[in-house]
C-alpha positions in Angstrom: 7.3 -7.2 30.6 6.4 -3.4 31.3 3.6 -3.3 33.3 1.8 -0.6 31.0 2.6 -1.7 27.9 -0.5 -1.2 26.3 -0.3 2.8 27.2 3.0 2.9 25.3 1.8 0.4 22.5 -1.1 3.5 21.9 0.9 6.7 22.5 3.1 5.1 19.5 0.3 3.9 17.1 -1.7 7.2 17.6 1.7 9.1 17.1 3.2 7.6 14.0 1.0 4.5 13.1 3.8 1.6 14.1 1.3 -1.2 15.3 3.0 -3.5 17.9 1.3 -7.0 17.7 2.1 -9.4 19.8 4.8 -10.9 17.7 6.6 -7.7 17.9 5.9 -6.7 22.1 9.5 -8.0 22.8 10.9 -5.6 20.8 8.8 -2.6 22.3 9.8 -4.1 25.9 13.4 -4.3 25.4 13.5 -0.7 23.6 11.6 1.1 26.7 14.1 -0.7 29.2 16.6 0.7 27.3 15.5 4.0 27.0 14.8 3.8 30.9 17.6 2.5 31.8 20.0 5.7 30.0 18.1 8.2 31.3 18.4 7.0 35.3 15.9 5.7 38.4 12.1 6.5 36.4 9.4 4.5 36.9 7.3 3.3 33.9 4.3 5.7 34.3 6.8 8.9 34.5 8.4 7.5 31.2 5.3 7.8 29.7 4.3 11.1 31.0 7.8 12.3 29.9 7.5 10.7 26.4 4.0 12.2 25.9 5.6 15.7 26.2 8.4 15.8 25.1 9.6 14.9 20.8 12.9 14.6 21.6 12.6 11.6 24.2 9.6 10.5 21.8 12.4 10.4 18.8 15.4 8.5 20.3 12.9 5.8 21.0 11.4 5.8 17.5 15.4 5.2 16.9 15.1 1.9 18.8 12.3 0.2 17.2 12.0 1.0 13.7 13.9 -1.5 11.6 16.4 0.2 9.1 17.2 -3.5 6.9 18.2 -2.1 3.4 21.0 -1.9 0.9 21.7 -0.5 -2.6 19.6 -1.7 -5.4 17.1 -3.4 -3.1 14.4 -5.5 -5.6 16.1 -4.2 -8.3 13.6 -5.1 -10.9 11.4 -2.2 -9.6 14.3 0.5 -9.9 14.2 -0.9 -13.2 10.7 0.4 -13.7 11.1 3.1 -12.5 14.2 4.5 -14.6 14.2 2.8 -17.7 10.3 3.2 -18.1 8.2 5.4 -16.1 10.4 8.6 -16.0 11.5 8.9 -19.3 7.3 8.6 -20.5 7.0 10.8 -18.2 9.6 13.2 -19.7 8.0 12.5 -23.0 4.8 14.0 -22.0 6.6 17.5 -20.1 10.0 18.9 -20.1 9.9 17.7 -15.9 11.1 17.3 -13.5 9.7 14.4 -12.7 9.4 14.4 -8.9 10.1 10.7 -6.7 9.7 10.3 -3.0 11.5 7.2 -1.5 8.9 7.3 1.8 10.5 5.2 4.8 13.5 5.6 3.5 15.8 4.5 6.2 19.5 5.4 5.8 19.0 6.9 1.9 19.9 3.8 -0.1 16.9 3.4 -2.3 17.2 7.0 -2.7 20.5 7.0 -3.8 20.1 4.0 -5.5 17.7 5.8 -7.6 19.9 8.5 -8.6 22.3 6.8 -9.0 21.0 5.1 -12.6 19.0 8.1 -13.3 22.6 9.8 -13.8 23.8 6.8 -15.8 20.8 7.6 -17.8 21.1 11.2 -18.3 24.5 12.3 -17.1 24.8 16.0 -17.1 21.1 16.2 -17.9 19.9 14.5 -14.8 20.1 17.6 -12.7 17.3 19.5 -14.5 15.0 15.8 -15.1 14.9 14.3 -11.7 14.3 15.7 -8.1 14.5 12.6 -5.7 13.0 13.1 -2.2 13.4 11.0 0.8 11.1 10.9 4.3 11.6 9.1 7.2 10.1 9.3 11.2 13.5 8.3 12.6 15.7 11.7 12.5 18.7 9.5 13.3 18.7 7.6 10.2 17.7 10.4 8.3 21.3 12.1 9.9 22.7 8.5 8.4 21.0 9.0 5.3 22.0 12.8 4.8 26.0 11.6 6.1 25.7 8.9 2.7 28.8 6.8 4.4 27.9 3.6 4.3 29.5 0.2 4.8 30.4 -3.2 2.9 26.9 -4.3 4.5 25.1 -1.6 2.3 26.8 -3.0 -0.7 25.7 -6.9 -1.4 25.3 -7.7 -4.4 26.2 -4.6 -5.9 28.6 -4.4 -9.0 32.3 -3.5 -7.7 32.7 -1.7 -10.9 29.3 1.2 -9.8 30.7 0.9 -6.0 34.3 2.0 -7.4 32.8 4.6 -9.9 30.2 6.5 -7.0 32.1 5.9 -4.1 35.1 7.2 -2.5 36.8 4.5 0.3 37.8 5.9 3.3 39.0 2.7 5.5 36.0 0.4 6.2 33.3 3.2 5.0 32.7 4.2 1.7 31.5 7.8 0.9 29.1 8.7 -1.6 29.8 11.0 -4.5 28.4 14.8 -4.0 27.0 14.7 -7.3 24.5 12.1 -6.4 24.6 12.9 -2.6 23.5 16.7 -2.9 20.9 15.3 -5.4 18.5 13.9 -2.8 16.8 15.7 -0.3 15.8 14.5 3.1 13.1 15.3 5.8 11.4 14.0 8.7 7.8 13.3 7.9 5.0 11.1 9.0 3.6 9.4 5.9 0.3 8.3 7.6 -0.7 11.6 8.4 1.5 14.7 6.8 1.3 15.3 3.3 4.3 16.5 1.4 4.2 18.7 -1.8 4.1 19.4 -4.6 2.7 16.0 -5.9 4.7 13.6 -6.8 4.9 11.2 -9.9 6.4 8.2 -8.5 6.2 7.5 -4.8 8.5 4.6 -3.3 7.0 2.8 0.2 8.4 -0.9 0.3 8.5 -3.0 3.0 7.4 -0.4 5.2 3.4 -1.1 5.2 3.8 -4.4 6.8 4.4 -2.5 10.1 0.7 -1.2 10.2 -2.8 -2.5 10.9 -5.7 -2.5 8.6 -6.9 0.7 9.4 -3.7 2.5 9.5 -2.6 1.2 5.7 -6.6 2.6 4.9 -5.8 6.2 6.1 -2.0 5.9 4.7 -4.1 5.4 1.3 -6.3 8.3 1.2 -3.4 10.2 2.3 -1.2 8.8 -0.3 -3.9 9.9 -3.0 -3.7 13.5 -2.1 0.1 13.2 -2.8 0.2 11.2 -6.1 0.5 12.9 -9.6 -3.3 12.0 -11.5 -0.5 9.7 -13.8 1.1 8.6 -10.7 2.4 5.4 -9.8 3.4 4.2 -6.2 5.1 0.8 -5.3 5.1 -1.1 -2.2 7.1 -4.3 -1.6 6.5 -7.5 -3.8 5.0 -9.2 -0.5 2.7 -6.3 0.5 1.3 -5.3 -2.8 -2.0 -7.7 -2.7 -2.3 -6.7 1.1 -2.7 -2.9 0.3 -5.5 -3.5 -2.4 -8.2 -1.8 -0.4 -9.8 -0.3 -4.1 -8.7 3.5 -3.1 -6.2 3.5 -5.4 -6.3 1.2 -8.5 -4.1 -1.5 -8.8 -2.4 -1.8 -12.3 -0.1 -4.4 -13.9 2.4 -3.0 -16.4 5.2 -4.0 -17.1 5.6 -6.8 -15.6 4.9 -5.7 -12.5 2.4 -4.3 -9.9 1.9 -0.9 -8.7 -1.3 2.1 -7.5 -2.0 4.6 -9.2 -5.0 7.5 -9.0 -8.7 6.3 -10.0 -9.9 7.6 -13.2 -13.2 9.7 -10.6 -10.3 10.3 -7.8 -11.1 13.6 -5.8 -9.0 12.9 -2.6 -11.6 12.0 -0.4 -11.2 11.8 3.5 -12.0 9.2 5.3 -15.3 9.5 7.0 -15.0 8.6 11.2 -17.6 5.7 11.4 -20.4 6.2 13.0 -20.8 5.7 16.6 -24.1 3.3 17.6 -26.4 5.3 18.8 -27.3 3.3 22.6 -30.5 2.5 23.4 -31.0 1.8 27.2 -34.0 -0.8 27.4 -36.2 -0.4 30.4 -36.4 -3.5 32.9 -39.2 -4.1 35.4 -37.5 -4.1 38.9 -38.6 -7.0 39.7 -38.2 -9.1 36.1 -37.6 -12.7 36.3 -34.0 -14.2 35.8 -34.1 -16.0 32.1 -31.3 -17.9 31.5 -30.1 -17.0 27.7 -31.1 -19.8 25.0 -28.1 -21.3 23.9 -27.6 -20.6 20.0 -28.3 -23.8 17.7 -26.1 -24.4 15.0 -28.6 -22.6 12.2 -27.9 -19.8 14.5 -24.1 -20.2 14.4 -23.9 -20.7 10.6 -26.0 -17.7 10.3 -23.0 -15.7 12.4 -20.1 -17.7 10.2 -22.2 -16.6 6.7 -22.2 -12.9 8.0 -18.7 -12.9 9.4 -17.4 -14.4 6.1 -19.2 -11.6 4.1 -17.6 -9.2 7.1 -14.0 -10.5 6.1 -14.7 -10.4 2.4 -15.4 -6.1 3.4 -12.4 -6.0 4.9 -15.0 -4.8 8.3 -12.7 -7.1 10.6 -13.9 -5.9 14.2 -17.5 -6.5 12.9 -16.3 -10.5 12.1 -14.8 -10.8 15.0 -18.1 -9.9 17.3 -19.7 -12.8 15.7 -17.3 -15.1 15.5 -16.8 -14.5 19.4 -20.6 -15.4 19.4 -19.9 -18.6 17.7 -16.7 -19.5 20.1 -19.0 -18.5 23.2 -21.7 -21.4 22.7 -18.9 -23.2 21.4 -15.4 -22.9 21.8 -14.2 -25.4 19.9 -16.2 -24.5 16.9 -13.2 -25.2 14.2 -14.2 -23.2 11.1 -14.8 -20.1 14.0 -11.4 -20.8 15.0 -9.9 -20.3 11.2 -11.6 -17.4 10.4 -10.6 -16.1 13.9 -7.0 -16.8 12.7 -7.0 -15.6 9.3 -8.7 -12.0 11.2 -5.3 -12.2 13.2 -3.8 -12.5 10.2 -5.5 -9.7 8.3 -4.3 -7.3 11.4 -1.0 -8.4 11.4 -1.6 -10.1 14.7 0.3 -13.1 14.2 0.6 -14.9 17.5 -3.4 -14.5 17.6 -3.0 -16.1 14.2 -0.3 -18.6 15.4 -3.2 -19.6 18.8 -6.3 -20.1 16.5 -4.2 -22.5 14.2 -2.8 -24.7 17.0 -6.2 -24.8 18.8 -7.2 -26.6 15.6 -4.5 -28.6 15.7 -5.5 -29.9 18.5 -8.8 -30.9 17.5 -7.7 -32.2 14.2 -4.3 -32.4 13.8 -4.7 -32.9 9.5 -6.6 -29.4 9.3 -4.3 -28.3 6.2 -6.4 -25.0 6.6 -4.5 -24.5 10.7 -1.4 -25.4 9.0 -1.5 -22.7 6.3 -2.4 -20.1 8.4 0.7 -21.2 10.7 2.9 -20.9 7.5 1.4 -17.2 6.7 2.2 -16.3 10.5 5.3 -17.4 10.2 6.4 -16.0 6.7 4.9 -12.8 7.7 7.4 -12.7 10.8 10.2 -13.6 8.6 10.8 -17.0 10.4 11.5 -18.5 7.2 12.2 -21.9 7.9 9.1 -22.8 9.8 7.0 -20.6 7.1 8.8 -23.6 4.6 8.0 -26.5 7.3 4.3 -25.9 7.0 3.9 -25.0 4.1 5.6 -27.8 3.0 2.9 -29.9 5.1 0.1 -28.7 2.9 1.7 -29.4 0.1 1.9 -33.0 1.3 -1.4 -32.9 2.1 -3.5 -30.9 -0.4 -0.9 -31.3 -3.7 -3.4 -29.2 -5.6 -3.5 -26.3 -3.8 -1.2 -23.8 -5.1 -0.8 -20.8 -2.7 0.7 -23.3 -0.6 3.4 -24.1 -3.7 3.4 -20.4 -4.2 4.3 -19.0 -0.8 6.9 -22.2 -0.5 8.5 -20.7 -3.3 8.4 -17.5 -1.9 10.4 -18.6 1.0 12.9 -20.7 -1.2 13.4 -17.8 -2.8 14.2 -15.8 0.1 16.2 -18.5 1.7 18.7 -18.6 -2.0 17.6 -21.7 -2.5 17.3 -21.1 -6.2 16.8 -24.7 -7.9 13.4 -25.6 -5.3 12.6 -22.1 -6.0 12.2 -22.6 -9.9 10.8 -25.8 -10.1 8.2 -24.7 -6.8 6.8 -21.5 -8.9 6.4 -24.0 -12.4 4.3 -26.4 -10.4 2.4 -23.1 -8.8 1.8 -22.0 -13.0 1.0 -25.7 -14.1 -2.0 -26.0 -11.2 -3.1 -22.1 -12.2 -3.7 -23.0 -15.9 -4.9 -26.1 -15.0 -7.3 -24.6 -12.6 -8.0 -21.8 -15.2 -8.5 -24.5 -17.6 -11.0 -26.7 -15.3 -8.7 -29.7 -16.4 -6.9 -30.4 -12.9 -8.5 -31.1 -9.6 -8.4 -27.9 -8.0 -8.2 -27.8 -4.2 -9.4 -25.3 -2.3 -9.0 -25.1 1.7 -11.9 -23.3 3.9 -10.0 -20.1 4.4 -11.5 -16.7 4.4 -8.3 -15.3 2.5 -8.4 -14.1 -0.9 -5.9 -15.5 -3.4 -6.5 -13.8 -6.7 -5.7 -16.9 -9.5 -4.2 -13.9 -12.8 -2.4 -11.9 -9.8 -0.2 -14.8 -8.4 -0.1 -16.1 -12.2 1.7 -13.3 -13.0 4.1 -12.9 -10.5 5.4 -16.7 -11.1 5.6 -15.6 -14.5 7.7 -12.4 -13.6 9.8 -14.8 -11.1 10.8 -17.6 -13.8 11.5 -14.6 -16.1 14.2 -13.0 -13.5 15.5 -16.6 -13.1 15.7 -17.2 -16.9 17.6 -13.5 -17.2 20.3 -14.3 -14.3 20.9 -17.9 -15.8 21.7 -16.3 -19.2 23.6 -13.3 -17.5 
């Protein structure tokens, strides 16, 4: 491991916002190595003078660790939305264009994938309708993006009979069609902190947010605001819509789906810089006695769990995690401290944090269904599917009633095409959310500080069953 890491893992964040938690420090390592390795004998601090400087060096190593997974048609559902219903209300209410930004959009083919229909919609109309904008950091996938070549690999799942009708072959590469490629424009921006305009009326940003922290996804918000249309709508990825409810944007369901939009009162506010503490130096006697400090008592310790709960429940995580460090000081293995020090982790997408908490508990109780969920999240969140399905599947064993556990397994059925588990996991997740709704089942609830909104997660089995029910009769 680089010696410095942590230099490089805030020269990055500061830069462009990627937030390298410890799951994700191998890939950082093994990107700098490379880097240092093309360029010749360098030692690690003049690397990092270098990449400081210069935007070039700073680029082809943003090359190395952003993660470009993506392919035509991508949650297609969305696209859906997005053609078949927002744009022409839109359109309705203004002759246009109406104006859609694909943010992080990796090597174009959401982008393209969005023209793409919109020109089945309105064929030689779509020109004067539409204007579809991409932005990425990485200017190499952007070069990618602007080429429009693309491989089989871009294509699963897509209908030959589209892939035949846009796309010219040329060997193992297929070439997009100039009257959708010279439709989309391209351009390196940071989404975090440049705005782009004019406003837009439907911004794009899946997948993407997972790659932040907390407070990263808050300023990506207000800046977001300033971008969006007052009718607006922007969608992130199924699994990071509940994640980015921070109430700056309102969350709407419509539909059948989730996406932000503009407050009714928004003004584009800035975030304000908190407040540093003002410090109070406390005078001593020189020759004051040693006192040894009181250990806490418990009262004192549930007082710190009560606030750091209501810390958690604000979203103020580096405030929860002061007193929960109080509580694991008189106590280290204080097992409710050590869940809510976990699902922290979790909150700042510091999974192996997460992942240490969780098997500390273990240890002390090896039935804490509450360790074993938080071990499932970690996991699913770090796209190790099949031991996100192992312990989830061990909650589920343990606590039948409690549905997130059923949901998030058939999340990762999903995921995994297992398709029959899948179905029959999200009716069980429905039957236990109208039964809890109902206060006619036993509902279960584990000691976590995470927040599981009941109609939210109703909904999306709903909208899953639905897309099942539509393929089957397809």
């Amino acid at each position: 491991m680089i010696p410095n890491i942590a230099a490089f893992k805030t020269l990055i964040k500061d830069r462009v916002g990627l937030h390298f938690f410890n799951g994700m420090e191998g890939l950082l390592n093994a990107a700098l190595h490379q880097r240092m390795s093309e360029r010749g004998k360098e030692s690690f601090e003049e690397y990092y003078d270098k990449l400081s400087v210069s935007t070039t060096e700073f680029d082809k190593l943003l090359s190395l660790l952003t993660i470009n997974e993506t392919y035509f048609f991508r949650e297609q559902d969305v696209l859906d939305i997005v053609c078949d219903k927002l744009v022409p209300r839109i359109l309705e209410q203004r002759s246009g264009p109406v104006r859609i930004l694909s943010a992080g959009c990796s090597s174009g083919e959401e982008a393209y994938s969005l023209a793409i229909k919109l020109h089945q919609k309105y064929q030689e109309n779509f020109a004067s309708r539409v204007e579809i904008h991409g932005c990425d950091i990485d200017t190499k996938i952007l070069e990618k993006a602007r080429a429009a070549n693309y491989s089989s690999y871009s294509f699963r799942g897509v209908d030959p009979l589209l892939q035949q009708t846009y796309f010219t072959r040329n060997g193992n590469q297929f070439q997009l069609h100039d009257v959708i490629r010279n439709k989309v424009q391209f351009q390196r921006a940071n989404i975090v902190k440049e705005q782009l305009q004019p406003n837009f009326d439907i911004i794009l940003l899946r997948n993407v947010s997972i790659y932040f922290d907390v407070e990263t996804r808050r300023l990506l918000h207000f800046n977001l605001l300033t971008m969006l249309q007052p009718e607006g709508a922007l969608f992130f990825g199924n699994a990071e819509t509940l994640a980015n409810n921070f109430g700056i944007l309102k969350l709407k369901q419509e539909f059948g789906h989730f996406y932000f939009c503009q407050p009714k009162s928004a003004r584009a506010p800035q975030p304000t810089p908190s407040a540093q503490p003002r410090i109070i130096t406390p005078v001593i006697p020189a020759e004051a006695p040693f006192v040894a400090a009181p250990v806490p008592s418990s009262q004192q310790c549930d007082r710190w769990i009560k606030k750091a709960l209501a810390c958690v429940a604000d979203k103020r995580f580096n405030e929860a995690e002061e007193l929960i460090a109080q509580v694991l000081d008189s106590d280290i293995h204080h097992q409710e401290a050590l869940v809510i020090k976990g699902a922290i982790a979790l909150e700042k997408c510091e999974f192996e944090e997460t992942a240490l908490s969780a098997k500390h508990v273990l240890e002390l109780d090896e039935w804490s269904a509450e360790a074993k969920m938080l071990l499932g999240l970690a996991m699913m969140w770090q796209q190790h599917t099949q031991q996100a399905i192992a312990w989830f599947k061990e909650v589920v064993y343990q606590q039948p009633g409690y549905w997130p556990a059923h949901y998030y397994l058939a999340e990762m059925y999903r995921q995994s095409e297992l398709y029959r588990p899948a179905q029959r996991t999200y009716r069980i997740t429905l039957q236990l959310l109208n039964a809890e709704m109902n206060n006619t089942g036993n509902a279960t609830a584990l000691r976590l500080p995470l927040s599981f909104p009941s109609n939210s997660f109703r909904f999306l089995c709903e909208h899953q069953l639905a897309q099942f029910t539509t393929q089957d009769g397809q």
